[in-house]
N, C-alpha and C positions, 0 to 999 in steps of 0.2 A: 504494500500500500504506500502509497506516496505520502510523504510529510506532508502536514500541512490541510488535508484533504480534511472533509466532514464525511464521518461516517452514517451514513444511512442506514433506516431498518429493513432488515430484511423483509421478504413478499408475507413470510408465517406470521410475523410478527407485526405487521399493516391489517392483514388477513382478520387475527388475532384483537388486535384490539378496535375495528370497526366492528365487528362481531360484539365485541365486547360493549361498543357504543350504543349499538343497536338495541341490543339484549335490555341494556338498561334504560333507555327510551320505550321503547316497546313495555318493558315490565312495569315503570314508572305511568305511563299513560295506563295501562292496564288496572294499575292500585289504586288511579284518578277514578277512571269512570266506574268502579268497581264501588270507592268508597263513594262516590257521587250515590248509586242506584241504592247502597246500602240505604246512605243516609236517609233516602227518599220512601226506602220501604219501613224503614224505624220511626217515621214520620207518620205514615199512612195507619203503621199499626198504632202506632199511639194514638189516632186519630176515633179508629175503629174502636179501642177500646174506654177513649173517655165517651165518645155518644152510647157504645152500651152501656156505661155506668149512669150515661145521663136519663136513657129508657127509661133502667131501671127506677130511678126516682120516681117517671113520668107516671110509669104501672102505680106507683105505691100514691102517689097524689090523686090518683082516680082521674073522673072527670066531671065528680060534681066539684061548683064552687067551695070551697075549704076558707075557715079563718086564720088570719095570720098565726096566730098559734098553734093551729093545726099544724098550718104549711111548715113551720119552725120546729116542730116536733117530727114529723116525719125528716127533715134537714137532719137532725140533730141526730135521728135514728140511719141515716144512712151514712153518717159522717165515721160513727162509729165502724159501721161494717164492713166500711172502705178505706179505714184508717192503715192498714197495710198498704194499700196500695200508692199511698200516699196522696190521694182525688180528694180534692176541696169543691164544694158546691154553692152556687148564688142561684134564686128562686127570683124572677121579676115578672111585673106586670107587663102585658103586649107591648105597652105603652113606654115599658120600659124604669118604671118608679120597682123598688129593690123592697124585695117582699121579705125576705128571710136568707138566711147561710151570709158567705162573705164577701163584705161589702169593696172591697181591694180588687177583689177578682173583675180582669179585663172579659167583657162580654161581647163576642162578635157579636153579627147578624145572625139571624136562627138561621139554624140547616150548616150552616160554614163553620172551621174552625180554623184558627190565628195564635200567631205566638206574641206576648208585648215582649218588643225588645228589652226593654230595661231591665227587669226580673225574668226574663227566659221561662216565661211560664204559657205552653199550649192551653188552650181552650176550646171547647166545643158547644156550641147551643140545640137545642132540641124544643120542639112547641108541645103541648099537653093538649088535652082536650078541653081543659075548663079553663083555656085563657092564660095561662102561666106560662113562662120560657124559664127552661132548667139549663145550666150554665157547668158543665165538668171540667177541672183543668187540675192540672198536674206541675209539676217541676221537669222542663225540659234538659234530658242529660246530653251538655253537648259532646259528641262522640267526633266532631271532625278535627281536634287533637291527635285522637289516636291513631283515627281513619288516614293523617297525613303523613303520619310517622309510621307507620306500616305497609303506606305505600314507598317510603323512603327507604327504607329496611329490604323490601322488594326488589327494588330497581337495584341498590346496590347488593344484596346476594346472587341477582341476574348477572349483575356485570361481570362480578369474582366466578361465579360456575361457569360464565360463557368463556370469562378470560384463559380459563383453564382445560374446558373441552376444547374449545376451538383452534389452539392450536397444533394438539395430534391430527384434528379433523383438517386443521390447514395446510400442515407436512403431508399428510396424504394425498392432501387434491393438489398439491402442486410437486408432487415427487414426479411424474412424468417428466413435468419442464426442468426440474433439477438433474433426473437422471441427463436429459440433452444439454443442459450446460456441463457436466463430467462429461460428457463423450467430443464436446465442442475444446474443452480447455485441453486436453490427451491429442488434442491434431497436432501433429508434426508439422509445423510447415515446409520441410522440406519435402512432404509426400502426400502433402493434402489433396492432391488430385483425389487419391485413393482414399480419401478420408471415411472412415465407417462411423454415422452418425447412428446406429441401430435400426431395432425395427419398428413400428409405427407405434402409437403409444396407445391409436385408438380412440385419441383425442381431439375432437376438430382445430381448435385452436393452437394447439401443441405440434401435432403432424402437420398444419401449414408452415407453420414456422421454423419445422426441420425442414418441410422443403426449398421455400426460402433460404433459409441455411445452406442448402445443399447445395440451391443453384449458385446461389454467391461463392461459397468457398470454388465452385468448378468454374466460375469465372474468374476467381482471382490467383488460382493455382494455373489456368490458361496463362493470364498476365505475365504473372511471377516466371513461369517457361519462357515467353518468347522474350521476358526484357534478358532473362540468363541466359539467353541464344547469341540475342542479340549483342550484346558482350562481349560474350566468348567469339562471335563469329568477327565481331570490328576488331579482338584485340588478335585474330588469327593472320584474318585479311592484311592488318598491320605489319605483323612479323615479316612477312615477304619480302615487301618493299625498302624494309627499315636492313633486314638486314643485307638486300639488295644493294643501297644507299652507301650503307656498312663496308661492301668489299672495293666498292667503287674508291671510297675514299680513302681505303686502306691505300691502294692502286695508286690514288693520286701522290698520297703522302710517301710512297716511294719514288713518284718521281721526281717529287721536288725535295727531297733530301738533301741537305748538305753538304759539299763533299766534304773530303778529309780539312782541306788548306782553308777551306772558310771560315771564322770563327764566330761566325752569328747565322740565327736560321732566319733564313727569308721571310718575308711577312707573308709568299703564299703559304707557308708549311706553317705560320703559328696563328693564321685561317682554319688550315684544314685542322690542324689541332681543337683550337674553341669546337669545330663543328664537329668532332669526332663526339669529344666529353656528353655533346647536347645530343648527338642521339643514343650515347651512352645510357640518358638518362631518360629517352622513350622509349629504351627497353626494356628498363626497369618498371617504370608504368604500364606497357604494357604488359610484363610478367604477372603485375599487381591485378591489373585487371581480369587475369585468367584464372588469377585464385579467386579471387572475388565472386567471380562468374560462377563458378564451380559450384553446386550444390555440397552443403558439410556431409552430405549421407556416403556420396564418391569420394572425395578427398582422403581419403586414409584408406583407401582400397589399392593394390593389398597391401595389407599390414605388414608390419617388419617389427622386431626388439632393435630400440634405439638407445643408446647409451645416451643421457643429456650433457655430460663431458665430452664423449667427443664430438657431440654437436659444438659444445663452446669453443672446446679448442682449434676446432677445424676453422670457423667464421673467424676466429680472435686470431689464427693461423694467417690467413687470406686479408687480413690487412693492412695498408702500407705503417712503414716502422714507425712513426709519428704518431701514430694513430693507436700501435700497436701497445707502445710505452704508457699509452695513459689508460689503461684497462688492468684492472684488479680480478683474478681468477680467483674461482671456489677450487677448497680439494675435493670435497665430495661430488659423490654418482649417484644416479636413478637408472633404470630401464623402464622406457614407457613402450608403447607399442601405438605404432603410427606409421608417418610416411618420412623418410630423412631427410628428404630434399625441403619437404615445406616446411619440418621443425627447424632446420637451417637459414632458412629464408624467413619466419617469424623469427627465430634468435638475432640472427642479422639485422633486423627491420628497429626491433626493440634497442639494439646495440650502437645502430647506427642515430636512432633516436637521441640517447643518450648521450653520446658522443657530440653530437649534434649544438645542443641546448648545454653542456657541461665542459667543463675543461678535463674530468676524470670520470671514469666508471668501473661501479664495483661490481662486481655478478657473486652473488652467493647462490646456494642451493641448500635447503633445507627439506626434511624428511618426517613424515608423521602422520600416522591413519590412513596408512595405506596414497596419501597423496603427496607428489613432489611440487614442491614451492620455488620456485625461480625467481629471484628477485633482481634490478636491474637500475643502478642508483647511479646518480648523478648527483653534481653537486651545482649545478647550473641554478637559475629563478627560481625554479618552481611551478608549480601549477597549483591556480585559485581551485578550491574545493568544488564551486560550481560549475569546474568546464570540465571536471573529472571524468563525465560522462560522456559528456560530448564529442570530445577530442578524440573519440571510438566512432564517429561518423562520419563515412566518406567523404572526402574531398573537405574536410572542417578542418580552417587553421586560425587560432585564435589571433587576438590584435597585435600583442606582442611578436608572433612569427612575421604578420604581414608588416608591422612599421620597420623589423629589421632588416625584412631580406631574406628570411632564413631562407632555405633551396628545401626543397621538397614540393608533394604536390595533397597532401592533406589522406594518403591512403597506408602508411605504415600503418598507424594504432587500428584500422582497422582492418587491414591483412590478419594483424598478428589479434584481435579476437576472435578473428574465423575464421584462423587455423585454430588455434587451441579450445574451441567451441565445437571444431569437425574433431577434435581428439579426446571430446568428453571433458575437456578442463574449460578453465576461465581465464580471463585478463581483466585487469582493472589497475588503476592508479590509487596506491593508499596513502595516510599523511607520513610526511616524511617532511623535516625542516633542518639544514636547508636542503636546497635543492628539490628532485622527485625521484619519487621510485614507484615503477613500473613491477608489477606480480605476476607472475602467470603459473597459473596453478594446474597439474596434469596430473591424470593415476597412474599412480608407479605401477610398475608391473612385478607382482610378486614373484621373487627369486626360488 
């Protein structure tokens, strides 16, 4: 993962807790209308049972006309008998003047029943046959406290059980698409033509997008062929001519020799000299361009036991004495198994780097887990941490090369990662002050 990045949640864990959003919306709104209907039936029944209770007075008042003391004696007798239940009763004239029971008590219209807000007490009225309205009312319990915290309670035990099924339930309905991202990150690219993205998952959405998959990777695997052709076949067509060019000049440069008694070389001969060096050095580019070109899966076909010593000493052999003096040798050996010409051609590349940008160079060789460590120091500038990477892609040469002049063309550091990439190892620049050092890391080959 790259520094610096924000991490995202994974598809289970989106999956997982909109489920979980849901669940508890859904269950919340559920313990709403739920407590709503409750409330509304705990209303109706309390409703139904103060006009029975008010009936019942109505039965016991008859429907001849009654005197006030009658009416207040049956009151008084039914106050009693409903004293559990907690029902207070007021007894009025049509007209509405308060005949008997209590006189506090809110009296809807007959037939209806009402709560007064202030004291929270229902009521219900009922008419009599001799002209009386009987009046039942109660202590309303409010219940949507508890009806709100239950619905609260609700939603969030929905959320917690949803949060916790849903995500087996969501690794499951997305393990198809997981399995195709494991079989997408396992492509080689040096053989993705043949890429095996599996078999259908059986999933519409999922088996389009392996087929999309499929079709992209076999057009970019097309690309990636003709641009490697292409390459290989410019830097082939190249060689021809170059070293054509090559003998002619040889040719020339014998015949403008100087002879014995001259003691200076003509300016045609130290012509043909500058021109010699410079295609000296399109053939090294083009060399560069052939490894390049080259798939890592070929490259080390076939194999050979390489000694890494005499890779070094052969390259640090082959160059001029100047050159040769400012080079520090490892005593230790590795055996890798590879190709000898391109581990000499990445040691060289890395050497000449060195060499390069430094006034001296060390080559050590260390040994450990089965892998050999090549290291390659200079004591030159240095390299900023942040072009560490870089300076591994073709044709890349930082500001510091271009304001000096250095000679090169920006493809050593990356020859020598793809060879030691086509050998199972690595390359990279670690810190090292002053100067840089260059690592390349290969599997020894157990003795």
């Amino acid at each position: 993962m790259l520094a610096g990045t924000v991490t995202s949640p994974s598809l289970v864990t989106r999956v997982a807790r909109r489920a979980a959003l849901a669940a508890s919306c859904m269950a919340l709104l559920a313990a709403v209308v739920a407590s709503a209907v409750g409330a509304l039936l705990l209303v109706r029944a309390e409703d139904r049972r103060l006009r029975e209770a008010g009936l019942v007075l109505v039965v016991e008042l008859g429907t001849e006309p009654l005197s006030p003391a009658r009416v207040q004696a049956n009151v008084q007798h039914e106050h009693e008998e409903v004293q559990h239940a907690g029902i207070r009763f007021a007894v009025a004239s049509i007209d509405g003047a308060l005949v008997a029971g209590d006189a506090h008590l809110s009296r809807p219209p007959v037939g209806e029943c009402g709560t007064d807000a202030p004291s929270q007490v229902r009521a219900c009225s009922v008419a009599s046959a001799n002209g009386l309205v009987v009046t039942a009312s109660a202590l309303q319990a409010l219940e949507t406290p508890v009806f709100m915290l239950a619905a609260l309670v609700a939603s969030a035990l929905a959320a917690l059980v949803t949060g916790l099924w849903s995500r087996p339930v969501a690794r499951g309905a997305i393990a198809p698409l997981t399995r195709l991202r494991a079989r997408v990150a396992a492509i080689d690219v040096e053989t993705s033509a043949a890429a095996d993205l599996g078999p259908a998952e059986r999933v519409v959405e999922v088996d389009e997008l392996r087929t999309a998959m499929a079709l992209l990777i076999e057009r970019l695997a097309r690309a990636l062929e003709q641009a490697q052709s292409f390459a290989a076949n410019a830097a082939h067509e190249l060689r021809t001519p170059l070293t054509a060019v090559s003998a002619e000049l040889e040719l020339l440069s014998e015949a403008h020799a100087p002879s014995p008694t001259q003691t200076a070389a003509p300016p045609a001969e130290s012509n043909l000299s500058t021109i010699q060096a410079k295609l000296g050095e399109l053939h090294v580019l083009v060399d560069r361009l052939l490894i390049l070109a080259a798939p890592k899966s070929i490259l080390t076909q076939p194999h050979e036991i390489v000694s890494l010593r005499d890779v070094v000493e052969d390259v640090v052999r082959g160059l001029p004495t100047d050159e040769r003096e400012r080079v520090e040798l490892t005593e230790a050996d590795a055996l890798v198994r590879g190709d000898a010409v391109l581990l000499s051609t990445m040691f060289a590349n890395g050497l000449g780097n060195a060499l390069k940008f430094g006034h001296r160079a060390r080559v050590s060789l260390t040994l450990g887990a089965g892998r050999a460590r090549l290291d390659i120091r200079d004591d030159g500038p240095g390299l900023d941490a942040s072009l560490r990477e870089r300076v591994f892609e073709p044709f890349f040469r930082d500001d510091r090369a271009r304001r000096d002049r250095v000679p090169g063309h920006g493809l050593g550091l990356a020859l020598i990662r793809h060879v030691a990439e086509s050998h199972g190892g690595t390359a990279r620049f670690i810190g090292e002050a002053p100067g840089a050092c260059l690592s390349i890391d290969l599997p020894e080959l157990v003795r």
